[in-house]
C-alpha positions as CSV (number, residue, x, y, z in Angstrom):
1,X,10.4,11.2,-58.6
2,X,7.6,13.6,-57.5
3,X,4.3,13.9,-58.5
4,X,2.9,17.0,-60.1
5,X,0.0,18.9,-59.1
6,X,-2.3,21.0,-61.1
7,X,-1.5,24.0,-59.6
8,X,2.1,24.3,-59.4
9,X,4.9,25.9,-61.7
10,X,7.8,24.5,-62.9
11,X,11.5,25.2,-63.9
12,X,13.0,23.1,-66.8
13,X,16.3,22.3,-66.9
14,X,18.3,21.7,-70.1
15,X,21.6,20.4,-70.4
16,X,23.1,19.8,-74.0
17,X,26.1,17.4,-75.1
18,X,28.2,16.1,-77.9
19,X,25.6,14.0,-78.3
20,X,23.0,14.1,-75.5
21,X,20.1,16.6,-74.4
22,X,18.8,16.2,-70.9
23,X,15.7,17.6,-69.3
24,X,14.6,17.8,-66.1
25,X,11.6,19.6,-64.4
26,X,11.4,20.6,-61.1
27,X,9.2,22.4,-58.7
28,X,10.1,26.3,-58.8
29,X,9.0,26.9,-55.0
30,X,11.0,23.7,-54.3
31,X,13.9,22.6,-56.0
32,X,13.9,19.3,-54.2
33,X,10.9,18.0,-56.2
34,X,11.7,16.7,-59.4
35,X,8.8,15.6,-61.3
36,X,10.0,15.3,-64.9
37,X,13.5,13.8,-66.7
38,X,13.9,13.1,-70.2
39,X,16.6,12.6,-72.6
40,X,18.2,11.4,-75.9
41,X,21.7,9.6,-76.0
42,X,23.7,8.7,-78.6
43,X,22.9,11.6,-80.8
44,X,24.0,10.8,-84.2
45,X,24.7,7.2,-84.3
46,X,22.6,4.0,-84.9
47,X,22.3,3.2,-81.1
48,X,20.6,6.6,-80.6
49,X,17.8,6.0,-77.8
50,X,15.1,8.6,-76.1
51,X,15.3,7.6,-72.1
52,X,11.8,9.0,-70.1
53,X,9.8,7.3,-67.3
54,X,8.2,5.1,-69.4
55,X,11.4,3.6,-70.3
56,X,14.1,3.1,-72.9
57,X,13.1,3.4,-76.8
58,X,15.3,3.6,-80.1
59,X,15.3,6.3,-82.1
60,X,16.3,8.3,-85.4
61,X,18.3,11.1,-84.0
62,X,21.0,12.0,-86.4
63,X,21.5,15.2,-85.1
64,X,20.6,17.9,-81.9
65,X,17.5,18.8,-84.0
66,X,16.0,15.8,-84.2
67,X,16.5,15.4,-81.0
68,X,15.1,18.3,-79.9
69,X,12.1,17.9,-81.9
70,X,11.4,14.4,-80.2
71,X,12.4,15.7,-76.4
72,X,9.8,18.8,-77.0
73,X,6.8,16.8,-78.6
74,X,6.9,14.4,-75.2
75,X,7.8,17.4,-73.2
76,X,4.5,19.2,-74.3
77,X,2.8,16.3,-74.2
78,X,3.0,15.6,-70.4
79,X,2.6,19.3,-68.8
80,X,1.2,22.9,-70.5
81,X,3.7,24.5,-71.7
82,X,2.3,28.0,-69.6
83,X,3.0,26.0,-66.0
84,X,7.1,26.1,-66.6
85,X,7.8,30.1,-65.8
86,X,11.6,29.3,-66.4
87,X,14.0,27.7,-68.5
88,X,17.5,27.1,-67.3
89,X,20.2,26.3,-69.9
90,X,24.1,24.9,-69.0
91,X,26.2,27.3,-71.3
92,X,29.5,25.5,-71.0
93,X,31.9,28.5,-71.7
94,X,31.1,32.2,-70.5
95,X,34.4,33.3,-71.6
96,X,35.7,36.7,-70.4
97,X,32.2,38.2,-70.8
98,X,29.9,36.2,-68.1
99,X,30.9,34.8,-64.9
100,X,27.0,34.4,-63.0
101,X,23.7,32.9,-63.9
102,X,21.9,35.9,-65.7
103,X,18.7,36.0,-68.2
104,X,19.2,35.3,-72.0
105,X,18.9,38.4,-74.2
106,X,19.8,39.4,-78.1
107,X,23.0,41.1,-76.8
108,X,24.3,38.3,-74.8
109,X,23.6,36.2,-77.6
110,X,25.6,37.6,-79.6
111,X,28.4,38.1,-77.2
112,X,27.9,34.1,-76.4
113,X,28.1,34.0,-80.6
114,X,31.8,35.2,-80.4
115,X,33.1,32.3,-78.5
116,X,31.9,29.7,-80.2
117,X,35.3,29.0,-81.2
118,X,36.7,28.4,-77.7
119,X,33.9,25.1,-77.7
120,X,32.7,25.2,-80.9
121,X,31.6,20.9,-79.7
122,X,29.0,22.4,-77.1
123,X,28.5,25.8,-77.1
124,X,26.4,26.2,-80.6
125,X,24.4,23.4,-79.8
126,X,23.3,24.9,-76.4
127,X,22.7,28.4,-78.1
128,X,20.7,26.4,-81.0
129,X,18.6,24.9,-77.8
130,X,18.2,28.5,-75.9
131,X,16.4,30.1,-79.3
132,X,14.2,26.9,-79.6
133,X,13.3,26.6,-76.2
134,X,12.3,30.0,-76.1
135,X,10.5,29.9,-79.2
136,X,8.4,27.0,-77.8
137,X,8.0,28.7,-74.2
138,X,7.6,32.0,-75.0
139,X,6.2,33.2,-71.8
140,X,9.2,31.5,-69.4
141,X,12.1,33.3,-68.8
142,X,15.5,31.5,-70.3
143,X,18.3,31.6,-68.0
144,X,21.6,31.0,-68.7
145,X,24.0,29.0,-66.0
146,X,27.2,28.9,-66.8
147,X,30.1,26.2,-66.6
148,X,33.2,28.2,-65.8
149,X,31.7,30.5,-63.2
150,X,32.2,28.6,-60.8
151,X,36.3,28.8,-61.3
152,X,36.0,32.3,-62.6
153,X,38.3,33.9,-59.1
154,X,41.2,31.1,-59.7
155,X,44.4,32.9,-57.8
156,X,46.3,34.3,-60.6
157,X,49.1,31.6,-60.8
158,X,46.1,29.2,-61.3
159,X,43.8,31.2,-64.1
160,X,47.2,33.0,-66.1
161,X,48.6,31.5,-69.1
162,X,52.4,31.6,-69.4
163,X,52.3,33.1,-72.7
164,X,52.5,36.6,-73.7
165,X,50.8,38.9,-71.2
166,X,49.1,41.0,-73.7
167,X,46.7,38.1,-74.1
168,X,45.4,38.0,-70.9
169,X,43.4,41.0,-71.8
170,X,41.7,39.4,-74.9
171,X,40.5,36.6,-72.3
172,X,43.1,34.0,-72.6
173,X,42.9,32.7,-69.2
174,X,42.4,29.0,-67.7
175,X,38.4,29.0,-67.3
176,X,38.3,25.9,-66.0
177,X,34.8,23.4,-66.8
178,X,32.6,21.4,-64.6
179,X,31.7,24.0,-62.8
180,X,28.1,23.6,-62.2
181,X,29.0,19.8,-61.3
182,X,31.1,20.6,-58.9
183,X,29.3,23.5,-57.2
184,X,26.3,20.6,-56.6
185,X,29.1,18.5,-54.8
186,X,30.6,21.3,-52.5
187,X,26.7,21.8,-51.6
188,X,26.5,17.6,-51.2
189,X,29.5,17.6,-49.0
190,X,28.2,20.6,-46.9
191,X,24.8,19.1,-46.4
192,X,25.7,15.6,-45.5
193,X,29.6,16.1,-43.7
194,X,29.3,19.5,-42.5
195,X,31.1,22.8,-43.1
196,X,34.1,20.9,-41.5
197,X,34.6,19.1,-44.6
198,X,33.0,21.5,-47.7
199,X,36.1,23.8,-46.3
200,X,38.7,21.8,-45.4
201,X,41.3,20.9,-48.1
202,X,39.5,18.9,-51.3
203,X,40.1,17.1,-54.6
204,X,36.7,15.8,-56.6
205,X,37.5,14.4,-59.5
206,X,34.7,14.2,-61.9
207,X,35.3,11.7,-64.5
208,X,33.0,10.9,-67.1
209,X,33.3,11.3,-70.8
210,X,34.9,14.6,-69.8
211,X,36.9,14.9,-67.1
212,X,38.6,16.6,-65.0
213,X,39.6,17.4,-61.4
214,X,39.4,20.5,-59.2
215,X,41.1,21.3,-55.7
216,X,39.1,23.1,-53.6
217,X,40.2,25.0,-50.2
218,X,37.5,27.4,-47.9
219,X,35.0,26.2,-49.8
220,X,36.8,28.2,-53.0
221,X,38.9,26.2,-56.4
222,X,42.3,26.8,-56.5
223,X,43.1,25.1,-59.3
224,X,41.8,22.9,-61.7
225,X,43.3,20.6,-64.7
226,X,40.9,22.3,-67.5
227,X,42.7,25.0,-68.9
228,X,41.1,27.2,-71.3
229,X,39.1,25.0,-73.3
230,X,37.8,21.7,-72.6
231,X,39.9,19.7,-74.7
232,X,42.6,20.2,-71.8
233,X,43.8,18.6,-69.0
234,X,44.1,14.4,-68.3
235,X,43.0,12.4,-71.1
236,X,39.1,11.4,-71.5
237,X,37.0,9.3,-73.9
238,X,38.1,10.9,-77.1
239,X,40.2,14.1,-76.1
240,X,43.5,14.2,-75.7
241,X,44.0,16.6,-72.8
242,X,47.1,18.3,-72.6
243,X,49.6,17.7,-75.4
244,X,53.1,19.1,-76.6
245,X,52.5,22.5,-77.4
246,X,55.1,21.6,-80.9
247,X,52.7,18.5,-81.8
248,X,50.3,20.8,-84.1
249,X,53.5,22.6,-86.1
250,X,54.9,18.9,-86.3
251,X,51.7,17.3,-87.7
252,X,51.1,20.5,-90.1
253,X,54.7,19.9,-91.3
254,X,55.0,16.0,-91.9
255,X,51.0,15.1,-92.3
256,X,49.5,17.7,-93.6
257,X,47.5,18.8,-90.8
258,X,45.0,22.3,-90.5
259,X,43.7,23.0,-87.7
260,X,40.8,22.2,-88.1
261,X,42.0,18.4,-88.8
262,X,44.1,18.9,-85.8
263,X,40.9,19.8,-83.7
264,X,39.5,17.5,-84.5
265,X,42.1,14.6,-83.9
266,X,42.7,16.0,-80.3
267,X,38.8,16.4,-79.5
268,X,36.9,13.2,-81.4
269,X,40.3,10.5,-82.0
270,X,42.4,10.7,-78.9
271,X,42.5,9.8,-75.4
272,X,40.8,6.2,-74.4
273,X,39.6,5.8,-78.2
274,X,42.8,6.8,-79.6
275,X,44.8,4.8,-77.3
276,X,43.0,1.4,-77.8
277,X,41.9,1.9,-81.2
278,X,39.1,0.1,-80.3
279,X,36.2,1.8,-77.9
280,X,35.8,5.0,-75.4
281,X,33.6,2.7,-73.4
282,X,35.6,2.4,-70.5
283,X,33.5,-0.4,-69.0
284,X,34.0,-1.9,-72.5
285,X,37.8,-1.5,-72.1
286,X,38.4,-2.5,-68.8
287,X,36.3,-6.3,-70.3
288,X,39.1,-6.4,-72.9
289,X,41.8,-5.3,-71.2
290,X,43.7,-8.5,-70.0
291,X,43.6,-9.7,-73.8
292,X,43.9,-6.2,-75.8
293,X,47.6,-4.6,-74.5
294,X,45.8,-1.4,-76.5
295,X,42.7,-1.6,-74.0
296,X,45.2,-1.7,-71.0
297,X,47.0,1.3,-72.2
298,X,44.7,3.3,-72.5
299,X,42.8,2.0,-69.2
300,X,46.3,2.8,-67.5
301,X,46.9,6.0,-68.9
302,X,43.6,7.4,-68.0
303,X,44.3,6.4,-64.5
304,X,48.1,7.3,-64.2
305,X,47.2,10.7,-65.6
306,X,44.5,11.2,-63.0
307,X,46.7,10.3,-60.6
308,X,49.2,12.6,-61.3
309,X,46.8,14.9,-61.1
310,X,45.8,14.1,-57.5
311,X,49.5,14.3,-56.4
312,X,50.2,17.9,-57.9
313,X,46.6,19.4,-55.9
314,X,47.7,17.4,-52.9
315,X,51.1,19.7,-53.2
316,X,49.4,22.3,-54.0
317,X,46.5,22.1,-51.1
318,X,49.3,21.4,-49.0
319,X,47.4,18.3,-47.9
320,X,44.4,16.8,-48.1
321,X,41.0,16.1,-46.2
322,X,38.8,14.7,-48.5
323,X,39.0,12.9,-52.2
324,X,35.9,13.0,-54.2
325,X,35.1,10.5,-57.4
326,X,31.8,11.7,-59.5
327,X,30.7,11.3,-62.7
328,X,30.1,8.2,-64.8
329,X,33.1,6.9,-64.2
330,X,33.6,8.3,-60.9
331,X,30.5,6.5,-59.8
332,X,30.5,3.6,-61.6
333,X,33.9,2.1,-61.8
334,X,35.2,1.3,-59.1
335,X,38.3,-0.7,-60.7
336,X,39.2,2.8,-61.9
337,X,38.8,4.1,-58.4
338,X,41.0,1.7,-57.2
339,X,43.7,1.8,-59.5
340,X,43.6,5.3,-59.7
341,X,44.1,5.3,-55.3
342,X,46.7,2.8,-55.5
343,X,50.2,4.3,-54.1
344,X,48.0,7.0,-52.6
345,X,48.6,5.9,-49.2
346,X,51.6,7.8,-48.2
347,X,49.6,11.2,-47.8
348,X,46.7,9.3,-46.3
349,X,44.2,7.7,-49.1
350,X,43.6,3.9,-47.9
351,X,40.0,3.1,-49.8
352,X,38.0,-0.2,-48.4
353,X,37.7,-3.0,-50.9
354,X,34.1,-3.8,-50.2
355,X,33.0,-0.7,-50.0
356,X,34.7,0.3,-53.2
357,X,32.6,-2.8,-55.0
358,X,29.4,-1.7,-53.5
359,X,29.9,1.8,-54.1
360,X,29.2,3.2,-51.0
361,X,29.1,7.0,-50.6
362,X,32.2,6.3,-48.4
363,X,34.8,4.5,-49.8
364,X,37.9,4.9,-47.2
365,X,39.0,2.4,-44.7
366,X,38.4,3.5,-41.6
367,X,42.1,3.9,-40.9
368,X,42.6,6.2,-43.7
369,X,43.7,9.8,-42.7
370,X,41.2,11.1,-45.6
371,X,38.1,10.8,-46.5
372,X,37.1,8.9,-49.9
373,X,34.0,9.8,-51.1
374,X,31.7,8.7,-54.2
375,X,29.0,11.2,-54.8
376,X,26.1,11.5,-57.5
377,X,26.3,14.6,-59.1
378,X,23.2,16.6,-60.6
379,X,23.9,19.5,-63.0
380,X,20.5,19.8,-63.1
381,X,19.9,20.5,-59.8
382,X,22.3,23.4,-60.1
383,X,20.9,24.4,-63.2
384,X,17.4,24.8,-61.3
385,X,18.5,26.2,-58.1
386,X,20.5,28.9,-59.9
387,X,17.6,29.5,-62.3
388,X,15.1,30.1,-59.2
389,X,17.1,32.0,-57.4
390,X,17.7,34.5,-60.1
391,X,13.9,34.7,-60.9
392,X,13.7,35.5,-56.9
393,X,16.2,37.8,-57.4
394,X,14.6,39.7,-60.4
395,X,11.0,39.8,-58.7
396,X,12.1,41.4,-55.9
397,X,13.8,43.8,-58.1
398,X,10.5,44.7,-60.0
399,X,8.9,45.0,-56.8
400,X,10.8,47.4,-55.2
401,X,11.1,49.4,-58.3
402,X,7.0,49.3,-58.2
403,X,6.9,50.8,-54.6
């Protein structure tokens, strides 16, 4: 963590969850210096905490708001407010209207406004945080960065639905989500093992409480296992992922079930919390596991889907350079990044035991035809680089027209 200095300005970062807000400030002249994080976890539940530099606290945060409130009062508390010039924001879905960073304004709001319902678990939270936020900066600029521009030019066998054609034109597309995660590890793999790499033929799989995976190839996504909201794809802590299509008709037939019940089931009681009936800890799971045959289900599921996953991107890259794991699982686990590279080895993917345990940024034997990578992401880091260089971008604009 940097220091700050009196005379510099600053770019905040937000990135809102389910139940989490992040902060992070950062140098606007250079993105590398981060001076500032801050968060609250657990949003809404008894183990709710407020995580800064001075360490770990509990806290009463029943809900976004309260959590905002406490974030803000020890935001303003350790810089003035008139030294951050920006705010960016992660907006997880830009839907049909917004496909690149751009500044928040009323009529983008209320175009934002209209697709709640394609996220209705993220996006109202983050529009809650763009009004407050602004409200308490008034003089920075928010910017909005969005989580499914970074898949918005999917081929067209990747981003079309195979339903009725006419729908394409109201937006029903595969968006894909992630996006601003896995833009920071196409710039990680760039900087550290060249443009060799960043365009040669590339899976990351970013597993954390959401996941998903995304096959890269010139440096571009070709496909990715999020579809059009982010409730789809392999399964994750407490969403489903993809489903029978004939599941909802059968549940509103023989339990009763709206959808709004069924929204909920597939987003808040499914995947490794459904499965186990237990947790959606995963390290919590894979402590159980030998004893709880739920646990191990849904531990094996997890990793069986995601490795299905890898198989149909390796067909579809027509081969493969380098495997990517990120996100709290993908960093953390590496049981799961073992199991889930198991049987890979017949198109190249041999990890190294020891490494794996250490969690070295290289995982693969030195045998193995493809790389095996694990990689730290930083959202925020996106966030702020995207956020500065639209700022950039709009001062050189008011320059010229000043000439």
């Amino acid at each position: 963590m940097e220091t700050m200095n009196s005379g510099d300005r600053y770019i905040l970062t937000v990135n809102a969850g389910s139940s989490s807000i992040k902060l992070a400030l950062f140098v606007k002249d250079d993105i590398t210096q981060k001076v500032l994080v801050a968060s609250v976890e657990n949003i809404g539940q008894s183990s709710a905490k407020m995580v800064t530099f001075d360490g770990t606290k509990p806290i009463d945060a029943d809900n976004h708001s309260d959590a905002t409130k406490l974030l803000t009062e020890w935001l303003t508390s350790q810089i003035a407010a008139n030294s951050i010039v920006a705010v960016g924001h992660r907006i997880v879905h830009g839907g049909q209207f917004y496909h690149e960073t751009l500044a928040f304004s009323d009529e983008v709001l209320t175009n934002l406004r209209k697709l709640v319902a394609l996220d209705s678990e993220h996006l109202s939270i983050e529009l809650e945080l763009v009004t407050v936020f602004g409200e308490l900066l008034p003089r920075a600029q928010q910017v909005l960065c969005f989580d499914t521009a970074f898949h918005h030019n999917l081929p067209t066998r990747s981003r079309l639905l195979p339903i009725p054609r006419h729908f394409e034109a109201k937006g029903f597309r595969r968006y894909g989500f992630h996006g601003l995660s896995y833009a920071y590890i196409l710039e990680e793999l760039r900087r550290v093992e060249g443009e060799v790499a960043a365009n040669g033929k590339v899976i990351i799989a970013h597993l954390g409480s959401g996941a998903s995976l995304a096959a890269l190839q010139n440096g571009k996504p070709i496909d990715t296992t999020m579809s059009m909201t982010p409730a789809s794809g392999i399964s994750m802590s407490t969403r489903s992922g993809d489903l029978d299509p004939g599941l909802g008709l059968y549940l509103a037939n023989t339990e009763g079930y709206n959808a709004e019940r069924f929204n909920r089931m597939v987003n808040f009681e499914s995947g490794l919390l459904g499965v186990s009936e237990t947790t959606a800890d995963m390290k919590k799971l894979l402590e159980i596991e030998t004893d709880d045959g739920r646990a191990k289900d849904a531990v094996d599921i997890f990793c069986y889907q995601t490795k299905k996953s890898i198989g149909s991107f390796v067909a579809a890259l027509g081969g493969l350079n380098t495997l990517v794991f990120t996100g709290g699982m993908g960093e953390n686990a590496p049981k799961i990044r073992a199991r889930i590279c198991e049987r890979l080895e017949f198109f190249g993917v041999i990890i190294d035991d020891g490494r794996n345990q250490q969690g070295d940024r290289l995982i693969s034997a030195d045998g193995s035809q493809v790389g095996v990578h694990v990689i730290h992401t930083d959202e925020a880091i996106t966030i702020a680089r995207e956020t500065a260089e639209l700022i950039k971008k709009d001062q050189g604009v008011a320059y010229e027209s000043n000439q």
